[in-house]
C-alpha positions as CSV (number, residue, x, y, z in Angstrom):
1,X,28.5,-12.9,-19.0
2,X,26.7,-12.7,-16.1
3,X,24.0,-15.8,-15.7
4,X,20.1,-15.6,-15.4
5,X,19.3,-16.3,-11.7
6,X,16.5,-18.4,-10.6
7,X,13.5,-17.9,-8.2
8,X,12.8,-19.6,-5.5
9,X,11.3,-22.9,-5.5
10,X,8.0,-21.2,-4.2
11,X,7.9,-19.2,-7.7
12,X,5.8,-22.3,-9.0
13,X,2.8,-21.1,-7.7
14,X,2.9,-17.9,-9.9
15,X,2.5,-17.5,-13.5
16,X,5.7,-15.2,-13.6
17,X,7.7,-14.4,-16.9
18,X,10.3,-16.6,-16.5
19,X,12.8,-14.4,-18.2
20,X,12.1,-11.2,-15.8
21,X,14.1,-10.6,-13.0
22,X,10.9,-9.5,-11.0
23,X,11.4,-7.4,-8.1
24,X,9.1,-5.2,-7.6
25,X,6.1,-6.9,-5.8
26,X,5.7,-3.7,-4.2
27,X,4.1,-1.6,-6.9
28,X,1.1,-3.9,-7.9
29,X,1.8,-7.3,-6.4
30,X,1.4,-10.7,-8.0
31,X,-1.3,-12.9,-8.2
32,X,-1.1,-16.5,-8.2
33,X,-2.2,-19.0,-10.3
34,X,-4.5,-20.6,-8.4
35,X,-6.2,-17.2,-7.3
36,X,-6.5,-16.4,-10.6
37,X,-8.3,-20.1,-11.3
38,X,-10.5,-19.2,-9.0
39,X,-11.3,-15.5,-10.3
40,X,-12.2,-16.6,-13.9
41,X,-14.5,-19.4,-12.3
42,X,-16.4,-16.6,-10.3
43,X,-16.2,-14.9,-13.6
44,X,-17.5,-17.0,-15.7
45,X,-20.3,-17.9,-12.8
46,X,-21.4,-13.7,-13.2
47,X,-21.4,-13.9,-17.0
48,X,-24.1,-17.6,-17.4
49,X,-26.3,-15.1,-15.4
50,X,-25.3,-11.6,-14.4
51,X,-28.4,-10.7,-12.9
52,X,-28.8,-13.5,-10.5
53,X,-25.0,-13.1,-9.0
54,X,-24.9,-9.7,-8.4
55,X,-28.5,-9.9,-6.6
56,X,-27.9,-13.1,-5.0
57,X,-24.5,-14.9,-5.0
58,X,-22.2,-12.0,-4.7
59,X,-24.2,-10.8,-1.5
60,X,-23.0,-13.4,0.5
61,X,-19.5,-13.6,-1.4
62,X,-19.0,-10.1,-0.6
63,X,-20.1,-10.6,3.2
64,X,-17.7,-13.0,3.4
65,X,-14.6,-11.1,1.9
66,X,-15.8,-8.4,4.3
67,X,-15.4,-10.7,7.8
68,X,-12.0,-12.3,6.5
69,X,-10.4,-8.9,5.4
70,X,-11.7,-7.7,8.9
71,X,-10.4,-10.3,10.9
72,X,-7.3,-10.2,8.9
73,X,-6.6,-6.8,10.4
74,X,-8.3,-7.2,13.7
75,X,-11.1,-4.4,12.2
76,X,-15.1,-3.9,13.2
77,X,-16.3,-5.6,9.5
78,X,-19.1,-2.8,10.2
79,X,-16.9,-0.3,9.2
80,X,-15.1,-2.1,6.4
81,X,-16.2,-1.0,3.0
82,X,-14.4,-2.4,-0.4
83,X,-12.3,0.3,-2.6
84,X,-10.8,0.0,-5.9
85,X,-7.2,1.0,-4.6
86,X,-6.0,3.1,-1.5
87,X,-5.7,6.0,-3.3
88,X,-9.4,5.8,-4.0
89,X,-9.7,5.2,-0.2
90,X,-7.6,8.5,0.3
91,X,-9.9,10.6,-1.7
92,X,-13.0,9.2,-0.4
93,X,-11.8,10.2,3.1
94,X,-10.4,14.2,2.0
95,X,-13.6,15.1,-0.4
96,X,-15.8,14.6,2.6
97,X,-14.2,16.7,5.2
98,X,-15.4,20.2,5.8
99,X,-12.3,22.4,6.2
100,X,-12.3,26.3,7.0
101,X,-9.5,28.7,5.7
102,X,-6.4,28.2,7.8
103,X,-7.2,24.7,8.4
104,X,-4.1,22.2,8.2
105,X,-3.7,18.8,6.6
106,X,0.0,17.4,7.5
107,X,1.7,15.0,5.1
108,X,5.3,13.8,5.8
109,X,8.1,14.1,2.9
110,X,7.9,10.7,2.0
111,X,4.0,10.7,1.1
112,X,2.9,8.5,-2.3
113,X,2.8,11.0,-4.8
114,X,-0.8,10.3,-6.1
115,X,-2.1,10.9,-2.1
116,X,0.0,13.9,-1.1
117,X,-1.4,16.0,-5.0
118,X,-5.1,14.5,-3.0
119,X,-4.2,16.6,-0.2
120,X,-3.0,19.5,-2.4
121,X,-6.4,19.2,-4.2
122,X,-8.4,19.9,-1.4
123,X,-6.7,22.3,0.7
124,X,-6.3,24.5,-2.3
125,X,-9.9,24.0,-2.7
126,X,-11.2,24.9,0.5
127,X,-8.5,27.3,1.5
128,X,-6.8,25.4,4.1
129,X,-3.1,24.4,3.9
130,X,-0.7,21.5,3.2
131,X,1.8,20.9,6.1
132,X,5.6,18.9,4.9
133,X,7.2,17.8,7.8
134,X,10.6,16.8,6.4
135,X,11.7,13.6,7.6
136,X,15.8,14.0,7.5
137,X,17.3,11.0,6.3
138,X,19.0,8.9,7.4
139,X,16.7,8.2,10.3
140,X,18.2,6.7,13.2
141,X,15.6,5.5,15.0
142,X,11.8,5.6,15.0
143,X,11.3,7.9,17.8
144,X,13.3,10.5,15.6
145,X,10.2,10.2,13.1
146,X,7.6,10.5,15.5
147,X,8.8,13.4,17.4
148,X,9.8,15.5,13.9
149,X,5.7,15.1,13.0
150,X,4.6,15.7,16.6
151,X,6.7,18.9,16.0
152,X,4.9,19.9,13.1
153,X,1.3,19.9,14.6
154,X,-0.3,23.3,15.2
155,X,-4.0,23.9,16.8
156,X,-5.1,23.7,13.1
157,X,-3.9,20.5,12.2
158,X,-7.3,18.4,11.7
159,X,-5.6,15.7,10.2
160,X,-2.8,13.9,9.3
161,X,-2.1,11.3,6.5
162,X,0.2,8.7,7.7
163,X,2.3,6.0,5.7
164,X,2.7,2.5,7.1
165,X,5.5,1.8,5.0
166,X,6.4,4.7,2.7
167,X,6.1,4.4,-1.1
168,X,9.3,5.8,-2.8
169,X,11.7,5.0,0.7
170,X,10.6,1.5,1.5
171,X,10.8,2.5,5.1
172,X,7.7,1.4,7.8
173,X,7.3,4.1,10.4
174,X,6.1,3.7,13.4
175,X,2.9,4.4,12.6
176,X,1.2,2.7,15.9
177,X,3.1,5.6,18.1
178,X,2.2,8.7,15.7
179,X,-1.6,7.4,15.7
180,X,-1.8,6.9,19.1
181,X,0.5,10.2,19.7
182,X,-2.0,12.1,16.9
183,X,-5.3,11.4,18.4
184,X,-3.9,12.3,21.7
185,X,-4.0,15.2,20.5
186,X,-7.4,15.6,18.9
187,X,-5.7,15.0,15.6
188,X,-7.6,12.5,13.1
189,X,-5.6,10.2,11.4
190,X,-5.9,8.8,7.8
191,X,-3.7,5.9,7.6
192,X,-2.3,5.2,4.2
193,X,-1.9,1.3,4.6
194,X,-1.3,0.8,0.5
195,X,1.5,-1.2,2.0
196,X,-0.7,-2.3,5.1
197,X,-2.4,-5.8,4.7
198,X,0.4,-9.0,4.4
199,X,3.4,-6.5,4.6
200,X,3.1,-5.1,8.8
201,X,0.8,-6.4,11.4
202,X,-2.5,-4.3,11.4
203,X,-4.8,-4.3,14.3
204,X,-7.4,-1.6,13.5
205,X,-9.4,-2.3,16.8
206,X,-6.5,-1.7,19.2
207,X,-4.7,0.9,16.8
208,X,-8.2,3.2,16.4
209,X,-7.6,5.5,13.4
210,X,-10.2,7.9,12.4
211,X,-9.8,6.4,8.7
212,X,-7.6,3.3,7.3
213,X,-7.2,2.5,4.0
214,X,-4.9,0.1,2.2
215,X,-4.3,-2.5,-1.1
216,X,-5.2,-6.3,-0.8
217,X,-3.5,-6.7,-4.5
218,X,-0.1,-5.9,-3.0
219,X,0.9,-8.4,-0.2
220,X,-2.4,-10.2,0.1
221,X,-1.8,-11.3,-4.1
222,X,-5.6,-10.5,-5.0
223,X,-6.5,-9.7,-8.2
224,X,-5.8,-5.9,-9.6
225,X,-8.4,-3.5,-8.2
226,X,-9.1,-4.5,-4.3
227,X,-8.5,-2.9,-1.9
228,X,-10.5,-1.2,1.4
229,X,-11.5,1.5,3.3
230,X,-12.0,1.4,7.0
231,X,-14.5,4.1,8.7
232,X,-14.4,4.4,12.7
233,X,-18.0,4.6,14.4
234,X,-18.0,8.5,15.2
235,X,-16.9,8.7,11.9
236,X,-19.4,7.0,9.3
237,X,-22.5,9.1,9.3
238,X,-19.7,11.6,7.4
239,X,-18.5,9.9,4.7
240,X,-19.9,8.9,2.0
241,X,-18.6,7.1,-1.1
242,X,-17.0,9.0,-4.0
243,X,-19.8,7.6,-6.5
244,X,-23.0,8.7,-4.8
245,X,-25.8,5.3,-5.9
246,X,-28.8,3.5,-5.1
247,X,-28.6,3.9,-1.2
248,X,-28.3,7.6,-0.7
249,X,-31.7,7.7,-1.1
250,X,-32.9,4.6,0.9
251,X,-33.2,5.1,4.9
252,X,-31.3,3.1,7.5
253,X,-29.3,3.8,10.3
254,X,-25.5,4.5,10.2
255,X,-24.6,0.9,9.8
256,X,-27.1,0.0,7.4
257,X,-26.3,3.0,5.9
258,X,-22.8,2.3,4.9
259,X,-23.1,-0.8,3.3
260,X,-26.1,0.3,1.3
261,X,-23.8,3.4,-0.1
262,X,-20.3,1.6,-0.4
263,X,-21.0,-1.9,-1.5
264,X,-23.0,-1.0,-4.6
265,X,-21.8,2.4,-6.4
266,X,-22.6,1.0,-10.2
267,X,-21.4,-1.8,-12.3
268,X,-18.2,-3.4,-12.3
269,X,-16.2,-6.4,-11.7
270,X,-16.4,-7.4,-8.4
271,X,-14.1,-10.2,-8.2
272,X,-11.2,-8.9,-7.0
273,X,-13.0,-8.6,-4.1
274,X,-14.4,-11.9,-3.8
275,X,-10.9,-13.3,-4.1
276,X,-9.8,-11.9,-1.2
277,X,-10.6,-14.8,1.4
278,X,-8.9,-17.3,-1.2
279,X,-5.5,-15.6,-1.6
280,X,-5.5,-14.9,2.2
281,X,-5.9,-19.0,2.7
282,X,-4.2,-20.0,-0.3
283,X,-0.7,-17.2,0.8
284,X,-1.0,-19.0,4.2
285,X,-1.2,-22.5,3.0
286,X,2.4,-22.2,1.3
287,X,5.1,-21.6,4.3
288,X,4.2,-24.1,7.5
289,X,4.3,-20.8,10.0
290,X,1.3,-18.9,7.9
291,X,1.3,-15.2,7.6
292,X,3.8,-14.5,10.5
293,X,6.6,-16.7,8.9
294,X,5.5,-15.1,5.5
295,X,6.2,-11.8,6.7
296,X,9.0,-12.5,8.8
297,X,10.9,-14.1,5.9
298,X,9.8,-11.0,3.4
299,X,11.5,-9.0,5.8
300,X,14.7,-10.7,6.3
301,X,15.1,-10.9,2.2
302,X,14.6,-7.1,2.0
303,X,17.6,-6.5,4.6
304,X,19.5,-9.1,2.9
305,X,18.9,-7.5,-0.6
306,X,19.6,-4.2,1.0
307,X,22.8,-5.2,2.4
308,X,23.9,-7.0,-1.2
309,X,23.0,-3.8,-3.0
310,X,24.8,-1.1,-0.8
311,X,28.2,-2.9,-0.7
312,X,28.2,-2.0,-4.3
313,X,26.8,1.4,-4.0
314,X,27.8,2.5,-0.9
315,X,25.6,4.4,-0.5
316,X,24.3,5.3,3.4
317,X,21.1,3.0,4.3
318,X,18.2,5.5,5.0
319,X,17.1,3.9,8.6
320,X,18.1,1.2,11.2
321,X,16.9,-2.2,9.6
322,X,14.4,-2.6,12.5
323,X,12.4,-0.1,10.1
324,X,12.8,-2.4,7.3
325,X,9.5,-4.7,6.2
326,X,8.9,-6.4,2.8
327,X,10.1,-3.2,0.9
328,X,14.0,-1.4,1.1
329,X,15.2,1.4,-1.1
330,X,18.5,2.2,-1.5
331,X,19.6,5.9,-2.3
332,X,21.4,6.2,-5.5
333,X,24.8,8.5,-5.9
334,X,24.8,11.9,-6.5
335,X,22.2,14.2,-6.3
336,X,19.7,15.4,-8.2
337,X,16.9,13.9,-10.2
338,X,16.8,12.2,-13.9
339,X,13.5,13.1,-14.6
340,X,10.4,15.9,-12.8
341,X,7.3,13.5,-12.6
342,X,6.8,10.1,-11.7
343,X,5.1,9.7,-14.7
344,X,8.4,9.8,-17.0
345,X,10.0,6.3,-16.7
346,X,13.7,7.0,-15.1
347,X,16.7,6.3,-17.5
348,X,18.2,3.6,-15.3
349,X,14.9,1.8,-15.1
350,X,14.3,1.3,-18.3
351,X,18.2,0.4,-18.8
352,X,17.9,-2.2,-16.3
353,X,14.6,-3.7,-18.2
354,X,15.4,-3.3,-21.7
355,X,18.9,-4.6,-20.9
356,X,18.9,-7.4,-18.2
357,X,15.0,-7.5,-18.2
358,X,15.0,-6.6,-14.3
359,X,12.0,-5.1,-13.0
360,X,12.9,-3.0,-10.6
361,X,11.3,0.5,-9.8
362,X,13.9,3.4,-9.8
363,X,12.4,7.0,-8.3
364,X,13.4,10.6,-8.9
365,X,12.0,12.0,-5.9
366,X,12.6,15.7,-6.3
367,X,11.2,16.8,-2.7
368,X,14.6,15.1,-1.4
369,X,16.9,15.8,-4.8
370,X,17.4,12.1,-4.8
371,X,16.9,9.2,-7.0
372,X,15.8,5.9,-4.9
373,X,16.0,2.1,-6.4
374,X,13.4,0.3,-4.4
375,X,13.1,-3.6,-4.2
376,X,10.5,-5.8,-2.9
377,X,10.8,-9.1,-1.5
378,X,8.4,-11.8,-1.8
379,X,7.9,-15.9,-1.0
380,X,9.1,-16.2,-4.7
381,X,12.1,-14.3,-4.9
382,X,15.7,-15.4,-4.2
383,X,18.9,-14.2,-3.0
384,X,20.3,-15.1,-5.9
385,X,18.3,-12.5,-7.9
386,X,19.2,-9.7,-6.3
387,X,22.9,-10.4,-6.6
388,X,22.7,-10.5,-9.9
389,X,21.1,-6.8,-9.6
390,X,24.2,-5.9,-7.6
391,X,26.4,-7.1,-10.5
392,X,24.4,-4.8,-12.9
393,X,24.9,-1.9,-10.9
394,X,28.6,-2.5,-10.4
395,X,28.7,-2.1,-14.3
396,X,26.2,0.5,-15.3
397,X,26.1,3.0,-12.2
């Protein structure tokens, strides 16, 4: 019988089922426990008077979670606006273009599902088309990546949506290069940076994207339901949020503008937001090297966990490990896929759960005929655990 493996001795900061095998950080993240102390006192703070701390308190709260998240990412805070989620950022940015018939959106074959049926949405809409550039796997290197999208560009591509590191592949392009290679071009970029914030180095002044947008509840461990969406200067006076409020109708200039649109669009709970600059401090606090040595270490575990789980399924690895961050998938055999929508939970999922209680997220993706198993590694996990996943798939695959 195989034996229950243990976290890592960092796992004591999380409130974590102790009888999960938890790897799958990736989808929604994990909060500690001290983040979420802090999130019910800001809670119960808004309830003794509701009016008072969304007037007054959560003003300067929220100016504050602004400058740290923009720091954070090296990002003018001017054009930093709070989202539920990226995907939320991703629509905000495609219902405000204006495109004509003809007009091209490019999406690579490895696009988050949820984004790329965004993108679908409005060029079907407007009359304008969806571009696929097929990334063939395995990449070798990252130049092989940009060149295939640079390929795929046409004098009607306006814009192109861009992964960090891809949802359902684990793998982080080089998404500096196709930016700067896009806008070379005249080609705006939308970077989907879901995976962006705690996971890759982001640098949003040097980088320049037309539009960024990514999750702080994934590597940065906030509470569910914050995340952001960055606006370039030439860009703001276009966008607007998706719930139009209060300051549509009151006058300012572009900057004044944005805040008084974005940071109130109606009522809701704010403090996932206002957790942000305590899980950044609180993350940083736990490994002596800070955020560098967090991510460096994330990475390493995700090669390691790679390596473990391909000598059992021998499978090919889908790129070099140099394109390898906090998330690796590993392509299961065969071909084909268990189920058409990543809605329906996949067989093996829910076999390795119900069975061994691993959490671990298993992906038809039937734009490659492939089923991927993707794990995520994070200051709690251990080796240990994703040995014991190895063990599981030697007797169930």
């Amino acid at each position: 019988m195989l034996q229950h493996p243990k976290r890592s001795n960092l796992s004591k900061y999380w409130n974590l089922n102790p009888d999960t095998i938890f790897l799958n950080h990736g989808s929604f993240g994990a909060c500690p426990t001290s983040v979420l102390e802090h999130q019910y006192k800001l809670r119960t703070e808004l309830e003794s008077d509701p009016i008072h701390f969304f007037d007054i308190t959560s003003k300067k709260l929220w100016a504050e979670a602004i400058e740290t998240l923009a720091d954070f990412i090296n990002a003018d805070k001017a054009g930093m606006t709070f989202v539920p989620n990226a995907t939320s950022g991703v629509n905000t940015i495609l219902r405000a273009l204006s495109l004509k018939p003809g007009d091209e959106i490019l999406v690579p074959d490895h696009t988050y599902q949820a984004c790329w049926n965004t993108v679908d949405f409005i060029t079907k809409r407007s009359g304008a088309k969806t571009v696929v550039v097929p990334l063939s796997l395995p990449i070798e290197n990252p130049e092989q990546v940009t060149k295939t999208i640079l390929n795929h560009t046409t004098k009607k591509t306006k814009l192109a949506l861009i992964d960090t590191v891809t949802s359902p592949t684990g793998i982080r392009l080089p998404f500096e290069q196709i930016v700067y290679e896009l806008q070379s071009k005249g080609i705006d970029v939308l970077l989907d940076a879901a995976h962006g914030p705690g996971i890759v180095s982001l640098d949003l002044k040097k980088l320049k994207p037309a539009y960024a947008t990514g999750n702080a509840h994934k590597w940065l461990c906030t509470p569910k339901g914050s995340a952001f969406l960055y606006i370039r200067e030439d860009k703001r006076s276009e966008i607007n949020p998706l719930s139009i409020s209060h300051g549509f109708s009151v006058e300012g200039n572009t900057n004044e503008k944005i805040r008084l649109e974005f940071d109130w669009t109606g009522t809701q709970d704010i403090t996932p937001w206002l957790c942000i600059p305590k899980s950044i401090e609180h993350i940083n606090s736990l490994v002596k090297g800070g955020w560098a040595e967090i991510m460096e270490h994330n990475t390493n575990l995700a090669i390691e966990a790679r390596n473990i789980i391909l000598e059992v399924l021998e499978t090919p690895k889908l790129c070099p490990d140099s394109m390898i961050v906090g998330l690796s998938a590993v392509v299961l055999p065969g071909e084909g896929v268990a189920t058409k929508t990543v809605l329906e939970p996949d067989p093996l999922h829910t076999l390795l759960y119900e069975k061994y209680k691993i959490q671990v997220p298993v992906f038809s993706w039937p734009h490659h005929n492939r089923r991927y198993l993707r794990t995520a590694s994070y200051l709690y996990n251990s080796l240990e655990e994703y040995e014991y996943l190895a063990e599981v798939l030697k007797k169930e695959i």
